[in-house]
C-alpha positions in Angstrom: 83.4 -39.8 22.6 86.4 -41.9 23.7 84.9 -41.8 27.2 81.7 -43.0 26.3 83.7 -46.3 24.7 85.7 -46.6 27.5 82.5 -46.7 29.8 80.9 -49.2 27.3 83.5 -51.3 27.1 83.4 -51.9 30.4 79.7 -51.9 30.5 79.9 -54.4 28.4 83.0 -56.5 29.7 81.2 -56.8 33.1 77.8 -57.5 31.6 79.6 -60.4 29.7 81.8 -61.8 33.2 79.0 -61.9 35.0 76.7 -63.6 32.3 79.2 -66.2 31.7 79.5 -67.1 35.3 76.3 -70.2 34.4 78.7 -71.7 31.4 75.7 -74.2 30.9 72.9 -71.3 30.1 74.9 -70.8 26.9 73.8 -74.4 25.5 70.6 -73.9 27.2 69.7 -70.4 25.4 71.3 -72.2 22.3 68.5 -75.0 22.1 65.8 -72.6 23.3 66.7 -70.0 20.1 66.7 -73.7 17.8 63.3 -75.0 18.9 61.7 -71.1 18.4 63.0 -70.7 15.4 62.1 -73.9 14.6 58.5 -73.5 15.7 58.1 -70.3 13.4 59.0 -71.6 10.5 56.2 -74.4 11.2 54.1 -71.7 12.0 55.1 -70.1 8.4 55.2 -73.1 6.3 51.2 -73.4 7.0 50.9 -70.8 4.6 52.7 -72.4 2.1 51.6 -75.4 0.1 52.0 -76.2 -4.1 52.5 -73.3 -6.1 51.0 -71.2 -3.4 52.7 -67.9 -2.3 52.1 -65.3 0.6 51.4 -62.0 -0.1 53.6 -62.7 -3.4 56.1 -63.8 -1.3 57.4 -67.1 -2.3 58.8 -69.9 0.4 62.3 -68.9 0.2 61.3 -65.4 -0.3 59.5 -65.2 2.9 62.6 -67.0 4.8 64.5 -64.2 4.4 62.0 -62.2 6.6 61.9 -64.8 9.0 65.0 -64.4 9.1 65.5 -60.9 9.9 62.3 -60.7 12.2 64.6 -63.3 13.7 67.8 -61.0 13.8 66.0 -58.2 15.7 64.3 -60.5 18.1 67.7 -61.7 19.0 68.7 -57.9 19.1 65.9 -57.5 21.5 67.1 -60.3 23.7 70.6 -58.8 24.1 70.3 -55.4 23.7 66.6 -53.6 24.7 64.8 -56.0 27.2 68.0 -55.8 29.5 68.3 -52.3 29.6 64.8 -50.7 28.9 62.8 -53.1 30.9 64.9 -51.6 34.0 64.1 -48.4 33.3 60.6 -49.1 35.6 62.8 -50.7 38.5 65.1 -47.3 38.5 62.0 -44.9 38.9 60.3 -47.1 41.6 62.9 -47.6 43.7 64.5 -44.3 43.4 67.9 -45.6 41.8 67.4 -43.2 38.9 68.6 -40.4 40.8 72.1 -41.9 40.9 72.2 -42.3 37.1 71.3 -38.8 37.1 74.2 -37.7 38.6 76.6 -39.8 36.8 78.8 -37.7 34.3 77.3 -39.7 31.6 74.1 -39.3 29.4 71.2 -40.9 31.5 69.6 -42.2 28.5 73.0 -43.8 26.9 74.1 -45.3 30.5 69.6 -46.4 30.7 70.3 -47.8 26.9 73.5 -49.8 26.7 74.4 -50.5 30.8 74.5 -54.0 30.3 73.5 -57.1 27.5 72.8 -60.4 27.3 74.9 -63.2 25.5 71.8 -64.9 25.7 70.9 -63.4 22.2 73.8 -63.5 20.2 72.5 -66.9 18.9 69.0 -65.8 17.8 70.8 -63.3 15.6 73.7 -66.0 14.2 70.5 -68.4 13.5 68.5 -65.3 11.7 71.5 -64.3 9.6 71.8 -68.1 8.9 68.3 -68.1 7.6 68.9 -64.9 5.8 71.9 -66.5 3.5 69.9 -69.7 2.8 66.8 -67.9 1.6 69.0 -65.4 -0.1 70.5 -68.6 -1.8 67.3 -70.5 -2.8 65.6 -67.3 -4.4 69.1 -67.5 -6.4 69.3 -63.6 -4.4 72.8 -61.9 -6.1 73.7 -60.2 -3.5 76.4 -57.7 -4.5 78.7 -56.1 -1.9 77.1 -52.8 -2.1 74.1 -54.6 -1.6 75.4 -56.5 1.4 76.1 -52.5 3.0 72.5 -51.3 2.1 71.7 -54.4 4.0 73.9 -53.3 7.0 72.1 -49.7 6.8 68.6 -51.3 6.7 69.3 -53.7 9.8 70.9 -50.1 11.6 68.0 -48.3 10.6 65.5 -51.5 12.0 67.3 -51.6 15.3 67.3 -47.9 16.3 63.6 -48.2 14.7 62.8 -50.7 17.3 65.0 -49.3 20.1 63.1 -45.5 19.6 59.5 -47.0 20.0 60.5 -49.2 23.1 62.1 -46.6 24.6 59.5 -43.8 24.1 57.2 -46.5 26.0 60.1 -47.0 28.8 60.0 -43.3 29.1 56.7 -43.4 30.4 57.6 -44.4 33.4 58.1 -41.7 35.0 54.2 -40.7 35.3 53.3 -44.8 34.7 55.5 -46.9 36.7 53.6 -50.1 35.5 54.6 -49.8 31.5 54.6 -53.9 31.4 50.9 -54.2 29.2 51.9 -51.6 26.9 55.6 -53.2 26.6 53.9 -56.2 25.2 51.4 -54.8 22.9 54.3 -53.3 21.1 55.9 -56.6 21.3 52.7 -58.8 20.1 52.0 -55.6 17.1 56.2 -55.9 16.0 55.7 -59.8 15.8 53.6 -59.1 12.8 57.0 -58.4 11.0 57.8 -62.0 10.9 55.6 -62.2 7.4 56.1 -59.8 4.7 54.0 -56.6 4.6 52.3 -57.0 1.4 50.4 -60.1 3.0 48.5 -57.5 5.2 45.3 -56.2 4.0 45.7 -52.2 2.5 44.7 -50.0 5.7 47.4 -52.6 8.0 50.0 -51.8 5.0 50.0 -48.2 5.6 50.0 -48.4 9.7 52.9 -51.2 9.3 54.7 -48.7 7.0 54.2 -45.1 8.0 52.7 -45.1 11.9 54.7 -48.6 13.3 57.3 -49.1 10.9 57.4 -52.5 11.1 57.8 -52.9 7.2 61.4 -51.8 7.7 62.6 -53.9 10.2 61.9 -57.1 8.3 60.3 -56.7 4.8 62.6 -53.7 3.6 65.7 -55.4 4.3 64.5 -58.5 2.3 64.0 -56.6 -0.4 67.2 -54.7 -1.0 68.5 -58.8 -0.3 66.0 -60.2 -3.1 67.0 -56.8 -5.4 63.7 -55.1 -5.2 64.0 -52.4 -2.7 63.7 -49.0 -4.5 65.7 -45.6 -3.6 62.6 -43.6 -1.8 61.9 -46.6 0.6 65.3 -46.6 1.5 65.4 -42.9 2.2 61.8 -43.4 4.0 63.1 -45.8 5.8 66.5 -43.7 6.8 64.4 -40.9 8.0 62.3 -42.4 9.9 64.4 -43.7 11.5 66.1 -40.2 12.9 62.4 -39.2 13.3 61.6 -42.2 15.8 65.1 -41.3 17.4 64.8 -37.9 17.9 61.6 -37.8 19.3 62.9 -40.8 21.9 65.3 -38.8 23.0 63.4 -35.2 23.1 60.6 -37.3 25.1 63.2 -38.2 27.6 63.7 -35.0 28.3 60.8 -33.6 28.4 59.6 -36.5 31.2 62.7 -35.7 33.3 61.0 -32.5 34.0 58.3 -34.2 35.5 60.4 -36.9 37.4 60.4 -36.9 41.5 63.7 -37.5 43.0 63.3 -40.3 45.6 65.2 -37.9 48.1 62.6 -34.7 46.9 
């Protein structure tokens, strides 16, 4: 294990040198995360009007979900996009082959090569959001609550990361996985409002076939105090479910993949 931080440490250090090189992209991803952020809470408050409430969610309730939908995006930004969305580039041009041979996991050096800064904002703005809806809905937040929260944000992210990758993966038979990249994208955007405003048959696929209850909603629950034990635990194993078939999918289309050399 104390090679794999070594390596991503310096993954990381690089990724961040060489991101930093533009010093004025900072302020401009800075004012690009404000006016989205900005615009979806327009788009949000449209919903909201005197003494009306979405999906039982009231205004401040409903920040907090913005607020983590905003958190993920921003883990999204920095974390998956960079390194997933190269997976495609590697196969086509035959660079995979090298990663391969690296004495390093393919899929940890595929998942965590490189970030971008760019994000790190989004998620400071979401968690921002998070305490100041947490505060209006008078949210007492305890500090074993604040951990659950901390598990429920791990659990969103590998969530998020297992269903992108299992698409990346694909790759290998479909080099052009951009279409289905999005869809995924424009169905997880749905977690910006909170799963009970969905009609019955969209609870159950948000909950149970694309999780997307637990990225947002769940976490904004155990925040407001009504998360319950078995959610958590759903939440937990699904989780290791998504995970486990990412990576058993990655192996199994290695089998399959074409050395550019072969």
């Amino acid at each position: 294990m104390g090679r794999y931080f070594k390596s991503l440490r310096r993954f990381w250090g690089t990724a961040l040198a060489t991101q930093l090189e533009y010093q004025v992209n900072v302020l401009i991803e800075l004012v690009a995360v404000g006016l989205s952020l900005l615009g979806s809470l327009f788009m949000l408050s449209l919903f909201f009007g005197p003494g009306r409430e979405l999906g039982g969610w009231s205004w401040s309730e409903a920040l907090i979900v913005q607020g983590f939908y905003t958190v993920l995006d921003g883990m999204a930004s920095t974390w998956l996009r960079p390194n997933l969305s190269s997976i495609v580039t590697h196969v086509r041009e035959g660079t995979l082959d090298f990663i391969l041979l690296k004495p390093i996991d393919s899929q940890f050096w595929l998942s965590l090569r490189t970030f971008s800064p760019a994000g790190l904002p989004e998620i400071g703005l979401g968690l921002m959001l998070v305490a100041w809806g947490g505060h209006q809905a008078g949210a007492p937040l305890s500090p074993l609550g604040i951990v659950i929260v901390l598990v429920m944000l791990l659990v969103g992210g590998l969530i998020l990361y297992s269903l992108w990758f299992l698409i990346a993966a694909t790759s290998i038979w479909f080099v052009k996985t951009w279409n289905a990249t999005e869809v995924l994208r424009a169905v997880l955007a749905s977690g910006r409002y909170p799963v009970t405003a969905y009609p019955a048959p969209l609870r159950m696929l948000f909950t149970l076939v694309i999780p997307v209850a637990f990225l947002t909603t769940v976490p904004a629950e155990v925040v407001l105090g009504r998360a319950n034990a078995p959610m958590l635990f759903l939440g937990i194993g699904l989780a290791a479910g998504f995970f486990a078939a990412a990576r058993s999918f990655w192996w199994f289309a290695l089998r399959y993949y074409t050395s550019a050399s072969s």
